[in-house]
Backbone as CSV, one residue per row, in Angstrom:
resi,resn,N_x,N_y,N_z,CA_x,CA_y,CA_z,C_x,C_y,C_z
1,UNK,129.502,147.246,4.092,129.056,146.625,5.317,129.905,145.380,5.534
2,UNK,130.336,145.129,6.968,131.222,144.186,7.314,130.161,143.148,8.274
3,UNK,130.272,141.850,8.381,130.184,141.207,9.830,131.085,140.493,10.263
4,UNK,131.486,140.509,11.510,132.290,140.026,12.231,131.424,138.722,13.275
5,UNK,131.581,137.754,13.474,130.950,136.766,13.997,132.531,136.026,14.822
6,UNK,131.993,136.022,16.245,133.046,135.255,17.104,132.026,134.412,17.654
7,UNK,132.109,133.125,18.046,132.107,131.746,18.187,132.764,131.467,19.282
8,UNK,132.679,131.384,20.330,133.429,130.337,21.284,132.604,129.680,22.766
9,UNK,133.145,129.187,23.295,132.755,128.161,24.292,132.574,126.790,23.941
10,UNK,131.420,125.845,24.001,131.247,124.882,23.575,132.569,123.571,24.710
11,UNK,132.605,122.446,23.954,133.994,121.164,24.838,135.428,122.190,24.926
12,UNK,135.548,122.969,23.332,136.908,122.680,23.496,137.398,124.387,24.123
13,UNK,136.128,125.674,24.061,136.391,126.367,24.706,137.294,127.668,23.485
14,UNK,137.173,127.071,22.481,137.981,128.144,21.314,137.488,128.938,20.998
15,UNK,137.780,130.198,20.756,137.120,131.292,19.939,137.497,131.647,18.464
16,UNK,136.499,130.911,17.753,136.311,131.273,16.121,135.931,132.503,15.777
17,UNK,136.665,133.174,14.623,136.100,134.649,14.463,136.196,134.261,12.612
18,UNK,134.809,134.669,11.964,134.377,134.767,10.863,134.123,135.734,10.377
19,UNK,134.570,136.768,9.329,134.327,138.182,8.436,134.080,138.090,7.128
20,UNK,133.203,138.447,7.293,132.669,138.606,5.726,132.431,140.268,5.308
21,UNK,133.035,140.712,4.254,132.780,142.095,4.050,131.972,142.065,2.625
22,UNK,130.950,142.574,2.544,130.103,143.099,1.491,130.988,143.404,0.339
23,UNK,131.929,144.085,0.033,132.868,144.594,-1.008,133.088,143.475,-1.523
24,UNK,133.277,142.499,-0.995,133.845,141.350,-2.043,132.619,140.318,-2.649
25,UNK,131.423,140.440,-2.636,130.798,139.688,-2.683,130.224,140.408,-4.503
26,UNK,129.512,139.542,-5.373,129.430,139.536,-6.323,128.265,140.232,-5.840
27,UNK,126.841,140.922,-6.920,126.008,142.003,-7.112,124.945,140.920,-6.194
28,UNK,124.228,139.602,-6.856,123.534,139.100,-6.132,123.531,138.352,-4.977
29,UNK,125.119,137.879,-4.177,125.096,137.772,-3.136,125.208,138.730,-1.743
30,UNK,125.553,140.054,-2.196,125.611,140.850,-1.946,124.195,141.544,-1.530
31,UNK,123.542,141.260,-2.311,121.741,141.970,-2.134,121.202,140.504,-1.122
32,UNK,121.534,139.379,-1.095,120.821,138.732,-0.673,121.579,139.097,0.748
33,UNK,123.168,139.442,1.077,123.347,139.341,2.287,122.906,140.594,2.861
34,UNK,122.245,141.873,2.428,121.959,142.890,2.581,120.688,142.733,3.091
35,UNK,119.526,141.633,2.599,118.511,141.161,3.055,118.380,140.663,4.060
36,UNK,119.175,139.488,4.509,119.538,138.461,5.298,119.785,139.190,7.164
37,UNK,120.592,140.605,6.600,121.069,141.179,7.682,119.783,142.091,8.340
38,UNK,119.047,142.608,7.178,118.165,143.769,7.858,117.334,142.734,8.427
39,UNK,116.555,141.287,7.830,115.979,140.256,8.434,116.438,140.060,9.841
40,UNK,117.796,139.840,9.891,117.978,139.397,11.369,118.109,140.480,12.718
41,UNK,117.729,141.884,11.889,117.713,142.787,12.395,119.188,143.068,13.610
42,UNK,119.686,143.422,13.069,121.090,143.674,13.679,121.122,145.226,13.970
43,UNK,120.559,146.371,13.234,121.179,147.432,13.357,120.181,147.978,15.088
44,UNK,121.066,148.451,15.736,120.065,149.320,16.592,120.053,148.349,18.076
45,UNK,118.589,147.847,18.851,118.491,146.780,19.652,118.696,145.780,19.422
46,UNK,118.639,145.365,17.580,118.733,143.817,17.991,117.634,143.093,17.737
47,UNK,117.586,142.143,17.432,116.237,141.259,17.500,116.269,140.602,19.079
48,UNK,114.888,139.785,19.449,114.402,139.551,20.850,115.795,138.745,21.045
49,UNK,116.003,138.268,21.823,117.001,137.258,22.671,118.032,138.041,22.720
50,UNK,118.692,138.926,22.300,119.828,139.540,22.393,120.009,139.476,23.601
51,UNK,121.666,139.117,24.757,122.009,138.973,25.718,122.769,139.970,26.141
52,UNK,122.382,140.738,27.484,123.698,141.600,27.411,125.019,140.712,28.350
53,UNK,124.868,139.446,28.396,125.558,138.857,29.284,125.957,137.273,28.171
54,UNK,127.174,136.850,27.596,126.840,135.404,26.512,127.438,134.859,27.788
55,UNK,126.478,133.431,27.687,126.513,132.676,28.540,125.835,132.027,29.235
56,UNK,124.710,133.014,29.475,123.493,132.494,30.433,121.948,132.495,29.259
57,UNK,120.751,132.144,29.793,119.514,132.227,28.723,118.671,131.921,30.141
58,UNK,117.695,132.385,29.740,116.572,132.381,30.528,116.537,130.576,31.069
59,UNK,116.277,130.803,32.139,115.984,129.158,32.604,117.463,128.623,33.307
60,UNK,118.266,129.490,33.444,119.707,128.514,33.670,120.745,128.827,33.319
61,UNK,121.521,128.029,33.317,123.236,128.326,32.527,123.266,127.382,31.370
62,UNK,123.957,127.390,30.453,123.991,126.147,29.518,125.740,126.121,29.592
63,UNK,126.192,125.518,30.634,127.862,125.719,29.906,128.303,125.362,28.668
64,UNK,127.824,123.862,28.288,128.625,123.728,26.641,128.144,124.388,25.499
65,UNK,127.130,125.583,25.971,126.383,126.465,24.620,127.485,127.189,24.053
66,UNK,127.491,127.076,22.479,128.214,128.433,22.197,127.244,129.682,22.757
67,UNK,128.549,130.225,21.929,128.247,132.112,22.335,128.866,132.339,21.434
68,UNK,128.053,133.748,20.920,127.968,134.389,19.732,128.070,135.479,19.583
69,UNK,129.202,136.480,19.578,129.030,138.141,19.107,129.522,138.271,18.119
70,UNK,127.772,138.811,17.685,127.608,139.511,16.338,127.864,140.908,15.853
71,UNK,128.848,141.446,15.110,129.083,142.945,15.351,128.745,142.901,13.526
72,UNK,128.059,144.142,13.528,127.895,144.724,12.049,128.551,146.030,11.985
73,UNK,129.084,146.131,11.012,130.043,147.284,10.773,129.525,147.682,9.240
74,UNK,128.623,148.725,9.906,128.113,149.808,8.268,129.397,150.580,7.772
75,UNK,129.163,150.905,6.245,129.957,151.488,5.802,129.645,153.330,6.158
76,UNK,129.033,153.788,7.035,128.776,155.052,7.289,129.670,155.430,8.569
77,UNK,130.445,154.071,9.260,131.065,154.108,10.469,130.509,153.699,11.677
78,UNK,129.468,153.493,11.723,128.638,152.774,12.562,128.469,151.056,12.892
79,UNK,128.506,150.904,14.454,129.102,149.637,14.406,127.647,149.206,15.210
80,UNK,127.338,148.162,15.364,125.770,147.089,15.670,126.611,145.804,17.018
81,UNK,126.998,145.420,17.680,127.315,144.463,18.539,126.152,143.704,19.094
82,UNK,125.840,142.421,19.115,124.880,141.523,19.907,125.391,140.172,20.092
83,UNK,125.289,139.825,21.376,125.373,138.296,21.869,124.622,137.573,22.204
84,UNK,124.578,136.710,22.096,123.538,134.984,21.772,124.175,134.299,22.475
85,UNK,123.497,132.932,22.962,124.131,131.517,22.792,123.038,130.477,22.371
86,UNK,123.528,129.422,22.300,123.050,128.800,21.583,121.342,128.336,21.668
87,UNK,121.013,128.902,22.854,119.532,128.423,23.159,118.864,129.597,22.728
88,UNK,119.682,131.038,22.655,118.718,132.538,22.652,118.950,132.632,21.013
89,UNK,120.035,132.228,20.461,120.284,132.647,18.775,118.892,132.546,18.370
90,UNK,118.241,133.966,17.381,116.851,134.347,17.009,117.390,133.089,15.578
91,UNK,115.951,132.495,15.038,116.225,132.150,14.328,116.217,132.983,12.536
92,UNK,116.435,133.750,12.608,116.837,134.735,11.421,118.566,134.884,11.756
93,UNK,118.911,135.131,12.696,120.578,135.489,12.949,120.717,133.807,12.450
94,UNK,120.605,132.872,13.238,120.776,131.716,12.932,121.200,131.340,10.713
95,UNK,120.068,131.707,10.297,120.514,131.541,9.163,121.386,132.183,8.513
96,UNK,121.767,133.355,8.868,122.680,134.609,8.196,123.874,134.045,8.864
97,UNK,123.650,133.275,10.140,124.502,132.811,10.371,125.665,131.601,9.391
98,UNK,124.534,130.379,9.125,124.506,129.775,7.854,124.865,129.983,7.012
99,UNK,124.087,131.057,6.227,124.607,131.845,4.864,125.976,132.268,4.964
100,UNK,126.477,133.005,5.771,128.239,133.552,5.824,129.102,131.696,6.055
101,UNK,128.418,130.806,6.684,129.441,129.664,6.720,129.734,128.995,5.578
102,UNK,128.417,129.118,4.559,128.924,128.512,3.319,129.390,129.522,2.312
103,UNK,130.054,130.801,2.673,130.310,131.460,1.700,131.880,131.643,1.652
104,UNK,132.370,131.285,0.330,133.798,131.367,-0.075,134.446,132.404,0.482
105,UNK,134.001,133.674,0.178,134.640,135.038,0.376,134.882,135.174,1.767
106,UNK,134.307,134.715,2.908,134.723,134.374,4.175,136.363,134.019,4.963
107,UNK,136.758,135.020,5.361,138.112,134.221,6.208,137.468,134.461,7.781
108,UNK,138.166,132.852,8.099,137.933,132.831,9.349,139.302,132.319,9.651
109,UNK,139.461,132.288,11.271,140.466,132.217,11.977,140.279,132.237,13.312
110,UNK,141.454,132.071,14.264,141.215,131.309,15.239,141.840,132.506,16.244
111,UNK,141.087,133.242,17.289,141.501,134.058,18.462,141.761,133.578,19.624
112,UNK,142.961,134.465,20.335,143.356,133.647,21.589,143.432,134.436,22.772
């Protein structure tokens, strides 16, 4: 299992892209990110707030919100896509969010 996490909008308008793939992760971070993911419920609809539009949230526009697409990539070939911003992010994605920022095995990089 892969996630792919892109990041952008906000002042400066950049798009951050973060991957973390399951294969590299040791036995118990690995089970915890296996947890973390079915928690934030990614496979299928999605947990509530999912946007089919990043950018907007109920109530308005937020221009300096990030925006967030979340893609999960099972190892069966099956891929999960959902977008957020910063007012709709469920707070379960939010932490898995967290969890992949402090994790070593992570490359991130910068899309243009």
């Amino acid at each position: 299992m892969k996630l792919i996490v892109r990041r952008g909008g906000g002042l400066a308008g950049m798009v951050r892209r973060t991957d973390l793939d399951a294969a590299v992760l040791a036995e118990e971070p690995a089970r915890d990110f296996a947890v973390m993911v079915e928690r934030a419920q990614l496979r299928g609809a999605g947990p509530a707030g999912a946007e089919p539009t990043a950018g907007s949230a109920a109530g308005g526009r937020w221009p300096d919100a990030l925006s967030y697409e979340v893609q999960l990539d099972d190892d069966d070939g099956a891929s999960h896509s959902h977008s957020y911003t910063d007012p709709t992010l469920p707070p379960d994605v939010a932490r898995l969010l967290q969890w992949l920022d402090g994790r070593p095995e992570r490359t991130d990089s910068v899309e243009r």
